[in-house]
C-alpha positions in Angstrom: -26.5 66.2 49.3 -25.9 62.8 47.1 -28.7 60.0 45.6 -26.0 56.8 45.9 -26.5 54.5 43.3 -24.1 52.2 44.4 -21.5 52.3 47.1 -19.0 53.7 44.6 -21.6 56.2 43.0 -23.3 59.3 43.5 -25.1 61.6 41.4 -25.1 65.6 43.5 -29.0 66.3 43.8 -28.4 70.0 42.4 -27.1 68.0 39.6 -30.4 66.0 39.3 -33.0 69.3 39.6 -30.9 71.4 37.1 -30.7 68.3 34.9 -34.5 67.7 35.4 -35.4 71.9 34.8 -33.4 71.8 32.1 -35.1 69.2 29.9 -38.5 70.9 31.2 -37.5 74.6 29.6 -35.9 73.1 26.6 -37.8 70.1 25.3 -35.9 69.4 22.5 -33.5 66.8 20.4 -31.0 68.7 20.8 -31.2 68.4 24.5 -31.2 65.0 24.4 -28.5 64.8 22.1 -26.4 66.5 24.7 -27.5 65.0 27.7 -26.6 61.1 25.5 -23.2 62.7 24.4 -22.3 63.9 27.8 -23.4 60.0 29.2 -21.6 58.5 26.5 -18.3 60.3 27.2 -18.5 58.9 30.8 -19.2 55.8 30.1 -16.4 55.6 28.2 -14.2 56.6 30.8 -15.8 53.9 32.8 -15.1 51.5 30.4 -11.6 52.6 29.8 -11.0 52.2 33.9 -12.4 48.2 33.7 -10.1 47.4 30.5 -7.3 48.9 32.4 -7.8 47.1 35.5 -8.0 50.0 38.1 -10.2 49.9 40.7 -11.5 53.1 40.8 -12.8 54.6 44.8 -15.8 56.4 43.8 -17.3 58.5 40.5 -19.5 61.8 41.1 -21.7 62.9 38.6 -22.4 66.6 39.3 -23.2 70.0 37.7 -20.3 70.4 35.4 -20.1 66.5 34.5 -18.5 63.7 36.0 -15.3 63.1 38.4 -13.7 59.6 39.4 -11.4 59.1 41.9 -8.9 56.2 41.0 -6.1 55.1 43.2 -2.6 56.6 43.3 -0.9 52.8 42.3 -2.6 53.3 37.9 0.3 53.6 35.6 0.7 56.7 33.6 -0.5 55.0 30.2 -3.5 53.7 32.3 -4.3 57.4 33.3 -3.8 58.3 29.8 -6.3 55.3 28.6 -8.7 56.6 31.0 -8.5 60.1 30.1 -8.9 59.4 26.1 -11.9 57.2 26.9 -14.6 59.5 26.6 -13.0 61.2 23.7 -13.2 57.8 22.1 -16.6 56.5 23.0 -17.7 60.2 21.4 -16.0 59.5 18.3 -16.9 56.3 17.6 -20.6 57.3 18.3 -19.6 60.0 15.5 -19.0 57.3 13.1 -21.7 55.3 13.7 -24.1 58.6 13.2 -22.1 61.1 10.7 -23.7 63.5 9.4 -26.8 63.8 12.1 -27.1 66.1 14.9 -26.6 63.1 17.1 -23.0 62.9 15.5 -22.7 66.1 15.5 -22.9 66.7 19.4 -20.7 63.6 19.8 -18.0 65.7 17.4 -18.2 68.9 19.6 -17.9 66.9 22.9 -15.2 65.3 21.9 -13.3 68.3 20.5 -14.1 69.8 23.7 -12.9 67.7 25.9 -9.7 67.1 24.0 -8.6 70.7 24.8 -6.1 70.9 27.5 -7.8 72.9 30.2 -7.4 70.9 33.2 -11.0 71.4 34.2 -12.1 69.1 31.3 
């Protein structure tokens, strides 16, 4: 089951409870820290997709993060600029607040995703 925000978007209900029961048991900064970094990242990949000019054909946000379907006609360098979005948007928001825990969760989501475990 989905919530559509738009005709393009949808955000998985299970997504929204755990998200929800999770800020609930752990009331913290550090929670929220995450749950920014993690909507940073995406938005940069968002980003990324309207500099490049690709039209993407839909973007899920569920348990494990966020997945966008673009079509097959992107370029390979345009795939690439899409998939060092997020990493960017985190480390730019790691220069703007070094040396907080805010930047700090930006570093490790960024470092995280640059791995190169296809499920990232």
């Amino acid at each position: 089951m989905y919530i559509y925000l738009s005709r393009k978007i949808k955000v998985s209900v299970i997504s929204v409870m755990a998200l929800t029961l999770f800020i609930i048991c752990y009331p913290t900064k550090d929670s929220f820290f995450m749950i920014c970094s993690a909507a940073i990242h995406e938005l940069g990949h968002l980003l990324a997709v309207k500099m490049c000019n690709i039209s993407p054909r839909g973007f899920y946000i569920g348990l494990c993060g966020g997945d966008m379907q673009i079509n097959s006609s992107s370029s390979y360098t345009s795939d690439i600029c899409v998939y060092l979005g997020g990493i960017f948007a985190n480390a730019v928001m790691l220069c703007i607040f070094y040396k907080t825990a805010f930047g700090y969760h930006n570093a490790s989501y960024a470092l995280l995703n640059a791995l190169p475990i296809s499920e990232l």
